[in-house]
KOLTOR-928749 format. One record per atom (N, C-alpha, C): residue in three letters; x, y, z. Coordinates in steps of 0.001 Angstrom, whole numbers, padded with zeros to 6 digits, always signed. Example, Ala and Ser with C-alpha at 12.3 -4.5 7.8 and 13.67 -1.06 7.14 Angstrom:
# KOLTOR-928749
ALA+013190-005690+007800
ALA+012300-004500+007800
ALA+013200-003300+007800
SER+012850-002250+007080
SER+013670-001060+007140
SER+012900+000030+007870
//
This chain:
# KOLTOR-928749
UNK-029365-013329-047066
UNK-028925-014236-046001
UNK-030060-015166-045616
UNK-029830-016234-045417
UNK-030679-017375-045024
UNK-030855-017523-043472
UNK-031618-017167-043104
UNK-032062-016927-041352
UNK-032110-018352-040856
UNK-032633-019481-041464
UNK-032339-020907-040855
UNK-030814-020809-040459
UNK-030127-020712-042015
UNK-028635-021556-041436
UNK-027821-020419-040525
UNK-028528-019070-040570
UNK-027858-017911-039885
UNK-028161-018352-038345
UNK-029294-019001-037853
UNK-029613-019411-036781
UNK-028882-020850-036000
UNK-028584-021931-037236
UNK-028427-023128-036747
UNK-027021-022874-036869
UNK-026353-021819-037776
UNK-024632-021766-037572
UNK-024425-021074-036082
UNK-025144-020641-036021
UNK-024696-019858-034236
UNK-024887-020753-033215
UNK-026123-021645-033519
UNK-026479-022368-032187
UNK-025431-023184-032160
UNK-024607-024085-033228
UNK-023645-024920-033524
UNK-022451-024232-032507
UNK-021865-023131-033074
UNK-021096-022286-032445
UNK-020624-022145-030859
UNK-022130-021437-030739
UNK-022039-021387-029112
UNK-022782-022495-028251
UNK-022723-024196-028863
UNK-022874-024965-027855
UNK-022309-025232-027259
UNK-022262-025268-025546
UNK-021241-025738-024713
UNK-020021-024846-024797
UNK-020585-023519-025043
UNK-019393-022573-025033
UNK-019687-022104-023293
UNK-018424-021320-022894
UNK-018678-021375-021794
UNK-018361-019159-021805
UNK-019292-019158-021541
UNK-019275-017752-021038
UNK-018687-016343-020494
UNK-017515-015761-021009
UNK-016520-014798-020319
UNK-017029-013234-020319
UNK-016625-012191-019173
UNK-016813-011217-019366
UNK-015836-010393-020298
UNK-016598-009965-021406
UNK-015945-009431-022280
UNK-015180-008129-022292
UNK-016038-007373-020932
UNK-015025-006043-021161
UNK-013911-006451-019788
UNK-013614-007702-019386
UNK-012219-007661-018265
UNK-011260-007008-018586
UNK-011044-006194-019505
UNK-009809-005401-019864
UNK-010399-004165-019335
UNK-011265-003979-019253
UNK-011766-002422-018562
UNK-011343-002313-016699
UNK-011332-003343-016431
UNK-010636-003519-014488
UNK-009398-003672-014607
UNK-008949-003425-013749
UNK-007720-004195-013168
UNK-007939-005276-012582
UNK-006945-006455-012610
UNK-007544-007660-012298
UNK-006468-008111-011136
UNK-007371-008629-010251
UNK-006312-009021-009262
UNK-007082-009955-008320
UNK-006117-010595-007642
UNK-006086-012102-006931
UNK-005975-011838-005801
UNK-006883-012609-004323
UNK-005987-012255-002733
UNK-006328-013897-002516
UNK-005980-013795-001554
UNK-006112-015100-000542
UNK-006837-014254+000917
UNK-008043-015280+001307
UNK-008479-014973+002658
UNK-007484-015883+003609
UNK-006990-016166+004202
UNK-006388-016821+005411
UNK-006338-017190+006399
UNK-007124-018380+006748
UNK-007395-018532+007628
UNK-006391-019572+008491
UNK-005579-018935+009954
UNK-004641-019097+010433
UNK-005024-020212+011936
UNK-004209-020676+012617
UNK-004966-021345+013734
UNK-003863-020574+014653
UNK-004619-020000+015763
UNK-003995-019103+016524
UNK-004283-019405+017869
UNK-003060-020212+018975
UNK-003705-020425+020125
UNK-004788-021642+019970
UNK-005406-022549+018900
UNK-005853-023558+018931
UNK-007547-022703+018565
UNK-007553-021437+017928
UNK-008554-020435+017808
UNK-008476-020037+016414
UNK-009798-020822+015601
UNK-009302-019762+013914
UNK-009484-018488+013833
UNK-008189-018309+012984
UNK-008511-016677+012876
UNK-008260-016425+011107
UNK-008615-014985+010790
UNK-008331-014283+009906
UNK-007001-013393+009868
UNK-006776-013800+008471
UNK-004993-012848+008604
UNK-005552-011579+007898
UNK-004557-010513+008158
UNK-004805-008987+007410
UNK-003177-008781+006789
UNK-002747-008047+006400
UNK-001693-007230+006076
UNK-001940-005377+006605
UNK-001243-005058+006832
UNK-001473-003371+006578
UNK-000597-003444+005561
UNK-000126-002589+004324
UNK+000329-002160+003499
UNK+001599-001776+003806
UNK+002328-001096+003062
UNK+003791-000884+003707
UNK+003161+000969+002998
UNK+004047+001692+004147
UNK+003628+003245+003815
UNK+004328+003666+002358
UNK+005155+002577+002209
UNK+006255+002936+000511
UNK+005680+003046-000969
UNK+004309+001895-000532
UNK+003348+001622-001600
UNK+002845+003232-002239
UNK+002924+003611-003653
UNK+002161+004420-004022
UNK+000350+004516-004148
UNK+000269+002774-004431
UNK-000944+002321-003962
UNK-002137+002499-002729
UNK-003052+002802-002511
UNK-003526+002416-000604
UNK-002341+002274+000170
UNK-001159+003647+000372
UNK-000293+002950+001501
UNK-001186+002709+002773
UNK-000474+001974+003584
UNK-000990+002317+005139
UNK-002376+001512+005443
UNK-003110+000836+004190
UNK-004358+000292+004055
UNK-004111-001334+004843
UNK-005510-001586+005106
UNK-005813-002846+005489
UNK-006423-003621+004192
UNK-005491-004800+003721
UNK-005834-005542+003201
UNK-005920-007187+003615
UNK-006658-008296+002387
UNK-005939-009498+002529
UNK-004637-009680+001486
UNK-003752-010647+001141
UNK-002440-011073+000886
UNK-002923-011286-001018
UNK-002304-010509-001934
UNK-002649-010459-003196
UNK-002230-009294-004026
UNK-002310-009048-004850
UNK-002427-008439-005834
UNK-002483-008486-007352
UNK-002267-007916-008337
UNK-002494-007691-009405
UNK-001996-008625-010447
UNK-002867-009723-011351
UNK-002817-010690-011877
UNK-002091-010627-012980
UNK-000911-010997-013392
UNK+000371-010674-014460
UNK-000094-011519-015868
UNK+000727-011106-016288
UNK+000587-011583-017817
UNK+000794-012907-017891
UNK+001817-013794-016964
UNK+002546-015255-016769
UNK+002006-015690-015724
UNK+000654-015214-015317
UNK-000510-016295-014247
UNK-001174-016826-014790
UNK-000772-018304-014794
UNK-001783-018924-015752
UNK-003082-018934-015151
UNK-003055-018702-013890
UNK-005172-018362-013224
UNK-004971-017588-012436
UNK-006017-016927-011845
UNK-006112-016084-010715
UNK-005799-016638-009664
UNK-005893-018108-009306
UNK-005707-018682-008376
UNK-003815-018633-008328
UNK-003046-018676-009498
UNK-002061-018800-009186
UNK-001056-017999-008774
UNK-002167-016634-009179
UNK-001785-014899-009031
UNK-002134-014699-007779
UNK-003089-015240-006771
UNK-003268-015314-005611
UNK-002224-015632-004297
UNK-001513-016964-004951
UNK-000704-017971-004328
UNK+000426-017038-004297
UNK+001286-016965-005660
UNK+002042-016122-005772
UNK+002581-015058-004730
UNK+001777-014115-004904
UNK+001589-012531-004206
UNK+001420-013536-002763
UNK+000494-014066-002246
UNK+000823-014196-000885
UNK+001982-015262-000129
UNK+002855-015746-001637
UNK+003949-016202-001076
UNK+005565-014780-000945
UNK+004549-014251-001675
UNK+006115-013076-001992
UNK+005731-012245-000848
UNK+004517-012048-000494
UNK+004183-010621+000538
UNK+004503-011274+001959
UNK+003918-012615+002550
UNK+003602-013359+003723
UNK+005589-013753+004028
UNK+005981-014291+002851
UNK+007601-015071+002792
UNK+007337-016499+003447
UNK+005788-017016+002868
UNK+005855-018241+003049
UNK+006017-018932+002165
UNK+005994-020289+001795
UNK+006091-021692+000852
UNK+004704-021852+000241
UNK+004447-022229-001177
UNK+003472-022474-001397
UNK+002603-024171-000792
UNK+003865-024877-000381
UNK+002964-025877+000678
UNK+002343-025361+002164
UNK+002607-024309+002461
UNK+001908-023998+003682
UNK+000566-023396+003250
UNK-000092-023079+001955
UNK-001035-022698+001517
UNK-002042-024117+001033
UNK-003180-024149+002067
UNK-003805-025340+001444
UNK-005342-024339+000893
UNK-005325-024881-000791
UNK-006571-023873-000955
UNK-007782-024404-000199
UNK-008716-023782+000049
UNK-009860-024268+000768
UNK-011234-023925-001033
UNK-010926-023438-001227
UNK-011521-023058-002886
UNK-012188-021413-003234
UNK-013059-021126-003740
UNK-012903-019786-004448
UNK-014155-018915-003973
UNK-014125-017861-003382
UNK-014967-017172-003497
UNK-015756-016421-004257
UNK-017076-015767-004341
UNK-017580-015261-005671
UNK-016812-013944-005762
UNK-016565-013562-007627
UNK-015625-012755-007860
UNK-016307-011473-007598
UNK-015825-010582-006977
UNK-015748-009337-006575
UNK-015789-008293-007945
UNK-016603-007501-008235
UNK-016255-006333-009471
UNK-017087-005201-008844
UNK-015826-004099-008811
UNK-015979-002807-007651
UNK-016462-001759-008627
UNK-016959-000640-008141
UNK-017300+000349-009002
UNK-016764+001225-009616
UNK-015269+001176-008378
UNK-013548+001837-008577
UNK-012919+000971-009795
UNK-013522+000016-010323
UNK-012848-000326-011299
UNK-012049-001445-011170
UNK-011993-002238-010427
UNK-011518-003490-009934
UNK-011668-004704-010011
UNK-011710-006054-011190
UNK-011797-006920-010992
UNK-011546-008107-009645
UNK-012068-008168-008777
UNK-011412-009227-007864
UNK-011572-010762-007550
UNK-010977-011665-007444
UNK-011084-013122-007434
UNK-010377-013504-005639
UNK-011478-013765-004984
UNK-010773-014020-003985
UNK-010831-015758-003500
UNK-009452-016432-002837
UNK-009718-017619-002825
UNK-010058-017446-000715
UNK-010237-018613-000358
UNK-010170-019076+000809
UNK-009108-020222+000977
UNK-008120-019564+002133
UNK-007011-020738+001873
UNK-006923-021348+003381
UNK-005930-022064+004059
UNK-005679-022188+005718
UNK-004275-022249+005225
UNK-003301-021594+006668
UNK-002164-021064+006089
UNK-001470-021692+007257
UNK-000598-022432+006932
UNK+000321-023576+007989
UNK+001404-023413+008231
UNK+001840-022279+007932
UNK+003247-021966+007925
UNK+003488-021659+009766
UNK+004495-021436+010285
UNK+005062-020790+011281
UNK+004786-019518+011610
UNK+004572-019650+013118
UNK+004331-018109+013386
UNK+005208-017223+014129
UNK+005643-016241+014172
UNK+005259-014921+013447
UNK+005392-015375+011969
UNK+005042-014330+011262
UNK+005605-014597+009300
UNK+006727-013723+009214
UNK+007240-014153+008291
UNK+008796-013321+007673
UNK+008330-012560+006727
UNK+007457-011530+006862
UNK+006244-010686+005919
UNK+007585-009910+005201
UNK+007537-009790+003758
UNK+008054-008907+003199
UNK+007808-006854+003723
UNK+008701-006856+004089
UNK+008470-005358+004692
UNK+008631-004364+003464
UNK+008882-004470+002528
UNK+008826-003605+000776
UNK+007406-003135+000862
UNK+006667-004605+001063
UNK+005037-004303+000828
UNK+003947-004355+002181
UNK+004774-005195+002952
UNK+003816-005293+004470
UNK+004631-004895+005230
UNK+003476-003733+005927
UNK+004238-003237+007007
UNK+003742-003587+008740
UNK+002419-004544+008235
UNK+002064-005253+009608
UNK+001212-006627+009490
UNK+001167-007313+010361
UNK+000281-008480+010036
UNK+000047-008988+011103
UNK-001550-008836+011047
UNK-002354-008878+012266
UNK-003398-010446+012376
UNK-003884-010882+013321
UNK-005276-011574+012986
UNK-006284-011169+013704
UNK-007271-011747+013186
UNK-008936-011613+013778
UNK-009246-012561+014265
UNK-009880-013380+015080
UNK-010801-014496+015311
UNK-011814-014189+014855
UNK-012332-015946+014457
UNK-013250-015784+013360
UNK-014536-015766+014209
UNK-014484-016038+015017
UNK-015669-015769+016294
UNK-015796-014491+016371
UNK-015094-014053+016330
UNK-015107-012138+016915
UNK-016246-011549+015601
UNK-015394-011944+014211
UNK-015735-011803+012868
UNK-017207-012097+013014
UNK-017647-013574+013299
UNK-019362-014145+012732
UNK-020062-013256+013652
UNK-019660-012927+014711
UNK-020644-011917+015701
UNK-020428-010452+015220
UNK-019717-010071+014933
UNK-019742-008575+014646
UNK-020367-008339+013457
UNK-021423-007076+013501
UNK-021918-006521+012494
UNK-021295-005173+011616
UNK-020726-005108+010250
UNK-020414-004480+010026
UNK-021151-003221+010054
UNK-020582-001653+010282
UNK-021103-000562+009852
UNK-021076-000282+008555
UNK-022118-000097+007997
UNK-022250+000579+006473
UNK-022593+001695+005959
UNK-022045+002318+005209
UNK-021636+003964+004707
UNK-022200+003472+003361
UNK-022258+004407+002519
UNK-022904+005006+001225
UNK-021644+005731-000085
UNK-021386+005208-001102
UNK-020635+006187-001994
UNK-021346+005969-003416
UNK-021258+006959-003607
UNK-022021+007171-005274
UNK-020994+007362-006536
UNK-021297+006533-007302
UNK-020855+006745-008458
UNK-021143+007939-009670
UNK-020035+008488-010611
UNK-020488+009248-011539
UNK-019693+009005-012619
UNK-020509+009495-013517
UNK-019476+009669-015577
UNK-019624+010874-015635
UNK-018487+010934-016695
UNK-018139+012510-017179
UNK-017548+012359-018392
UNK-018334+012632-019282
UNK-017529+012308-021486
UNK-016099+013491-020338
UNK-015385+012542-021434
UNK-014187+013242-021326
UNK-013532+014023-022844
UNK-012494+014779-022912
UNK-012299+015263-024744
UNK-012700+014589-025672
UNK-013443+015197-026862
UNK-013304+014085-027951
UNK-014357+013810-028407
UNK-015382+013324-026729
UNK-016686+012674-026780
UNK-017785+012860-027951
UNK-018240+012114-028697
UNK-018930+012735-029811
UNK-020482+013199-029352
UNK-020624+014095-028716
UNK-021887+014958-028007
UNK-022735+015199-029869
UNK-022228+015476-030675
UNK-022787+015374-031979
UNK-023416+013840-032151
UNK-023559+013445-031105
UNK-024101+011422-031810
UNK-025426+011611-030581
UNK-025526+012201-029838
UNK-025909+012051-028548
UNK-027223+013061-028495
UNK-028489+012732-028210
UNK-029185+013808-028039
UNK-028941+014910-027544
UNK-029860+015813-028054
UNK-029169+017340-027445
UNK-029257+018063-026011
UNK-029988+016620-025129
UNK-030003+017417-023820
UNK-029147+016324-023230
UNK-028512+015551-023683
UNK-027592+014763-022977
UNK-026312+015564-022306
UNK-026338+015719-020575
UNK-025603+016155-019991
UNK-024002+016099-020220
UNK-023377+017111-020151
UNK-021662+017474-020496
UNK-020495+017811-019264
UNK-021294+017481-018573
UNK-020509+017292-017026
UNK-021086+016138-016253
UNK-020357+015930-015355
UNK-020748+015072-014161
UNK-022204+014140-014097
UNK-022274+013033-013815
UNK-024153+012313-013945
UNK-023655+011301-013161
UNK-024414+011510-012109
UNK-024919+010795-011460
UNK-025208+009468-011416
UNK-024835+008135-011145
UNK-024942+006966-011663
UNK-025369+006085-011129
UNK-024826+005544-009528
UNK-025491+004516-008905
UNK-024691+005175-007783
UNK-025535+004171-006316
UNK-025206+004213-005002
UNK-024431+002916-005063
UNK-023297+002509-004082
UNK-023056+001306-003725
UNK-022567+001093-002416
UNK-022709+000302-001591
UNK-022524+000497+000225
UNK-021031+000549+000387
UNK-020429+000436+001214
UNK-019318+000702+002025
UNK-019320+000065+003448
UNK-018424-000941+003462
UNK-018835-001672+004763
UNK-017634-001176+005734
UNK-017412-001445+007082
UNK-016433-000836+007960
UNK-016473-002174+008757
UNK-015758-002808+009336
UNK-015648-003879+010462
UNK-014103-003323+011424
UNK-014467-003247+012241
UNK-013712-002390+013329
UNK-012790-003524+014141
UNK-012097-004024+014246
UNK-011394-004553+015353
UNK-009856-004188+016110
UNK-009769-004018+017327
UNK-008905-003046+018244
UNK-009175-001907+017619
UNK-007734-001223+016996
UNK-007501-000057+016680
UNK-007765-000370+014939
UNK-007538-001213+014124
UNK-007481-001656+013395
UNK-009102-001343+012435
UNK-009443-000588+011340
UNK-010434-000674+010664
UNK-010440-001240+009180
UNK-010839-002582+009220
UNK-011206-002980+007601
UNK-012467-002477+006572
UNK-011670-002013+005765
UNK-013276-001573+004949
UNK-013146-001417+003367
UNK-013682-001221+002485
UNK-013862-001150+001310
UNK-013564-002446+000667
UNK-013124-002713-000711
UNK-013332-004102-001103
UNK-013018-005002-000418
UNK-011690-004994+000998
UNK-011796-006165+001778
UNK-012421-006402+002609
UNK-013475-005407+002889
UNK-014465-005287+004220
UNK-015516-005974+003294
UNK-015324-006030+001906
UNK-016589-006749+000991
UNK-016516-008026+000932
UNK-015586-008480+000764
UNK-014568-009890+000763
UNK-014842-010556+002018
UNK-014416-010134+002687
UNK-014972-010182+004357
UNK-016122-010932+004449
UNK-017174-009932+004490
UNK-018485-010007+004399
UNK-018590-011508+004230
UNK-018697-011115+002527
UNK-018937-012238+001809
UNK-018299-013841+002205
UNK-017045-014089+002974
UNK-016222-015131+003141
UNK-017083-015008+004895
UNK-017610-014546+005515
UNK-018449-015030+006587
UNK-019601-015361+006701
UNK-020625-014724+005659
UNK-021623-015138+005236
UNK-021679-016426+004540
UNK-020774-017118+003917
UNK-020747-018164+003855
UNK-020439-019062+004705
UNK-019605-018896+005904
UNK-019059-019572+006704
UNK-020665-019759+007785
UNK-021178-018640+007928
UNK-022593-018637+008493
UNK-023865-019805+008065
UNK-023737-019898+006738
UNK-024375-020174+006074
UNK-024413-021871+006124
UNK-022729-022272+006079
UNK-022827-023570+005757
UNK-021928-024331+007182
UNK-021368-023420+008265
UNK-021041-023875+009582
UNK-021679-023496+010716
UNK-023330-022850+010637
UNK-024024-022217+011207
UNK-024777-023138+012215
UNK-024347-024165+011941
UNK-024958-025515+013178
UNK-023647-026071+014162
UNK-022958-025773+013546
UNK-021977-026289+014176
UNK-021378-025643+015266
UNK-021605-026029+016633
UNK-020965-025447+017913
UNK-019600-024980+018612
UNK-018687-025720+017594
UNK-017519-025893+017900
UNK-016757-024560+017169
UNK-017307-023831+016497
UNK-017115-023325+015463
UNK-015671-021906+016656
//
């Protein structure tokens, strides 16, 4: 083999290629919308609770989304979707505001979250199959409150099969230990958000901090 043209056929190749994660088939992939609602002339944040029917997180606090289908042509449209079927609004009452950085959980979760403002009428005609409540936050309440943060650890375990014959001979055959990753909690009324949407969260105020952090009116 000729190492020049083995070199200049690749560089050819991957110019201006653009970069994908290759194992996305290892998550589940899924889409939400953050929502930001005008309440009383006051922005707020929308939630869902779950409907208790879900085999999924019943009973959980989420944002408006789920799981990205085979006939979404983007995450963004798997986003829209799900929070037109869950909310029972119009996709013109959804104005995107644009995309947050993608979320990848340790549970195994691809996530793509957008930032939208949601114009529809209030109360919502929430699908009750999947929502069984729908609440808001002010986003004032949100930039001042500090989340509480908890601790969960990750582990592997070869499962049948595993070829322990490929593997040095003190390579462990149960349970190992893998990484720490935080756990955030944001508390409002009775109401507790936490785990990937308490991450989502986070992340969609820290930006809002970041780039409306002069602004008084806020």
């Amino acid at each position: 083999m000729d190492a020049d043209k083995i070199k200049n056929r690749l560089a050819a190749a991957l110019h201006g290629r653009i970069a994908k994660i290759a194992n996305a088939d290892d998550y589940l992939q899924a889409a939400v919308t953050v929502p930001l609602v005008d309440i009383a002339g006051q922005p707020s944040v929308l939630f869902e609770v779950r409907s208790g029917k879900l085999q999924w997180q019943p009973g959980e606090i989420c944002f408006p989304g789920g799981r990205i289908e085979a006939d979404d042509i983007s995450p963004l449209h798997a986003a829209v979707r799900e929070t037109v079927e869950e909310l029972g609004v119009q996709p013109e009452n959804i104005e995107v505001l644009g995309p947050l950085d993608i979320m990848v959980s340790a549970i195994g979760v691809m996530l793509y979250p957008f930032a939208v403002q949601l114009t529809a009428q209030w109360p919502l005609a929430h699908n009750a199959d999947e929502v069984a409540e729908v609440f808001t936050v002010p986003l004032e309440f949100l930039l001042n409150t500090k989340p509480q943060v908890a601790a969960m650890e990750t582990a592997t375990k070869p499962l049948t099969g595993f070829p322990f014959d490929l593997m040095p001979p003190d390579y462990p055959q149960g349970y190992r230990r893998r990484a720490k990753y935080p756990v955030l909690f944001y508390q409002y009324k009775h109401y507790v958000i936490w785990g990937l949407t308490a991450r989502i969260l986070d992340d969609f105020l820290n930006l809002c901090r970041e780039r409306l952090g002069g602004d008084k009116e806020i």
